[in-house]
C-alpha positions, 0 to 999 in steps of 0.5 A: 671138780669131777662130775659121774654120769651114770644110766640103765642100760647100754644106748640111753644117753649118757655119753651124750649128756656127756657131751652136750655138758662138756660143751656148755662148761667149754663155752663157760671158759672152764677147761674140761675132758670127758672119759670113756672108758670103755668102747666096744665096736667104734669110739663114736661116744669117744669121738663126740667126748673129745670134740665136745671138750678142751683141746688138752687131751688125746683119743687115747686119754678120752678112750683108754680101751677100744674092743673091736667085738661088738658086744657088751664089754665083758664078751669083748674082755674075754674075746679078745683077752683083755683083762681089766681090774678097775679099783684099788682101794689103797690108793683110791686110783682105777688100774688099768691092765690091758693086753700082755705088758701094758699097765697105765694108772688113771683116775676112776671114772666110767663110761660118760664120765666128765672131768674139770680141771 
């Protein structure tokens, strides 16, 4: 079972509700991991997502991309050459380009996103 978080705007909750959920589904005995995909500054939202879920992924897995500029991620990509191209329809998994000869293949999810397995 995988559940998609989705909000507004940048700063309303989502990787909070994430957490406060993945807490409550751990304490239940279901093992779980949340997902942010993306993190621009620090991986504070990343950090709480790990801490929440199962001891069963790493920061890495939680947070496949960490910018460092402080802005939205499109101002991030393109300052510090990042390119991401997030679905494939053929195979139906999000692809993940991140700088110069780096490709790793991981489910589509987004920022907040709650996966049980």
């Amino acid at each position: 079972m995988s559940l998609f978080i989705t909000g507004t705007d940048t700063g309303v909750g989502k990787s909070h509700i994430a957490a406060r959920l993945l807490h409550l589904v751990r304490a239940s005995g279901v093992r779980c991991a949340g997902m942010k995909a993306i993190c621009c500054k620090d991986r504070r939202d990343a950090e709480a997502l790990l801490a929440a879920g199962s001891d069963c992924v790493t920061i890495d897995q939680v947070n496949p991309v960490w910018l460092k500029t402080p802005a939205a991620p499109i101002v991030g990509t393109l300052m510090e050459k990042v390119t991401i191209v997030w679905w494939s329809r053929k195979t139906g998994w999000a692809v993940l380009i991140t700088r110069p000869l780096r490709c790793e293949a991981l489910p589509h999810t987004s920022s907040g996103a709650l996966v049980l397995y």
